[in-house]
C-alpha positions, 0 to 999 in steps of 0.5 A: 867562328873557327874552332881550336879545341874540342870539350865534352861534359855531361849533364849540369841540370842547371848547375854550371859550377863544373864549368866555372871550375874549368882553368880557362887561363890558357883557353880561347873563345875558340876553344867550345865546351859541349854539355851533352844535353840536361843542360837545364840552364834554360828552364824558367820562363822570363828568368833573370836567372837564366840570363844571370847564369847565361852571363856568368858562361860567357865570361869564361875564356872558352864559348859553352855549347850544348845538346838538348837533353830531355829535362830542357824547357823547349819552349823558352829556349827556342823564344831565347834563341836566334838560329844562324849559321855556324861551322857548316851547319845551324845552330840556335845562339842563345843570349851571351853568345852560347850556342844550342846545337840542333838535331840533326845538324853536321858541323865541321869543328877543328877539321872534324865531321862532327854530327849532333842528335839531341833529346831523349824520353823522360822515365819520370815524365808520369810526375812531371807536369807538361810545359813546366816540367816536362816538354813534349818537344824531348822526344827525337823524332822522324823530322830529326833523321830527316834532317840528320839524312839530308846534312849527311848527304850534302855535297856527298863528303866523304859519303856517309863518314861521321868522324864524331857524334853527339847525342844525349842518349844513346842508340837503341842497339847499345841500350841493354848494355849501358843499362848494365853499366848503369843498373837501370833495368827497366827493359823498355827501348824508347822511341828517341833510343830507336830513331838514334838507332836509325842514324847509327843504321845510315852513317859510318860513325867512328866516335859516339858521345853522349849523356843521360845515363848519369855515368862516366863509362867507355862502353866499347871502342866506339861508345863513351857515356859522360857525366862529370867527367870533362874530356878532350876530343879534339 
């Protein structure tokens, strides 16, 4: 599937009235929009919803993508989808063709490296219940760099240069300031803040997107938080 233009979100938690809303009479199926984690569409098990929700994304002009956040249920995506090859890397296609990219996948979409590290650690998982609620699986681990590691330096393109990353929460070296930017201060840094930090160590990233923060924010020339807002990348 080639790829023409490039959207970015933030997280719906299940709600794709921001997606409906998008004017899609100009766009194509190769046009993506990615929602940078609490995607949230996936959530109960055996759902017609799900699948009725699903549906509805898939009848819009442009094809919806996503990154795993850490409110996900782990489990049924990953009964849902079916893992194929897609833009140099691998992806899970869920029903109705919309597409889970995975962490630690290096995609090539509209002629950019484009470099993806989905989930986070959830603050309120002490009132969430495990497997209905709340997901082990959210957390990023050493098999996610690992994997990030070894797409990086496949085929040593253009060494280690990523033109634009994906995640849901940020790496650990940015993490006091988004934290003022968002007034959330509660001082600890996550495992899954500190593996992303890991990649931002190995690549030369020019651009890092990503979610979680529930703020609309440039942090600096390199970092942007997105939440409504809806942006063009590529």
């Amino acid at each position: 599937m080639s790829i023409n233009s490039v959207y970015l979100t933030g997280d719906i938690h299940g709600d794709i009235r921001r997606l409906l809303r998008i004017d899609d009479e100009q766009m194509t199926k190769e046009d993506i929009i990615i929602v940078l984690g609490d995607f949230g569409v996936v959530w109960e098990e055996n759902s017609n919803r799900t699948l009725t929700l699903l549906e509805l994304l898939s009848e819009k002009n442009f094809t919806t993508a996503f990154v795993d956040g850490n409110h996900e249920n782990f489990k049924e995506i990953k009964k849902l989808e079916t893992i194929v090859y897609w833009n140099g890397g691998y992806v899970g296609v869920l029903p109705f063709g919309i597409i889970h990219l995975l962490r630690g996948e290096i995609y090539n979409l509209g002629g950019k490296r484009v470099g993806v590290c989905g989930g986070a650690n959830s603050v309120d998982k002490a009132w969430r219940k495990e497997n209905s609620s709340w997901w082990a699986e959210e957390e990023i681990n050493e098999d996610d760099v690992k994997n990030f590691k070894a797409n990086l330096n496949n085929g040593n393109y253009r060494e280690n240069k990523i033109d634009i990353m994906l995640s849901h929460d940020a790496p650990a070296n940015i993490i006091p300031v988004v934290k003022l930017y968002s007034g959330i201060n509660d001082g600890a840094i996550s495992n899954s803040q500190k593996q992303l930090d890991k990649i931002d160590q190995m690549a030369d990233i020019s651009k890092w997107y990503f979610g979680h923060w529930h703020i609309d924010t440039v942090i600096n020339e390199k970092f942007t938080c997105l939440y409504k807002s809806i942006i063009k990348i590529i």
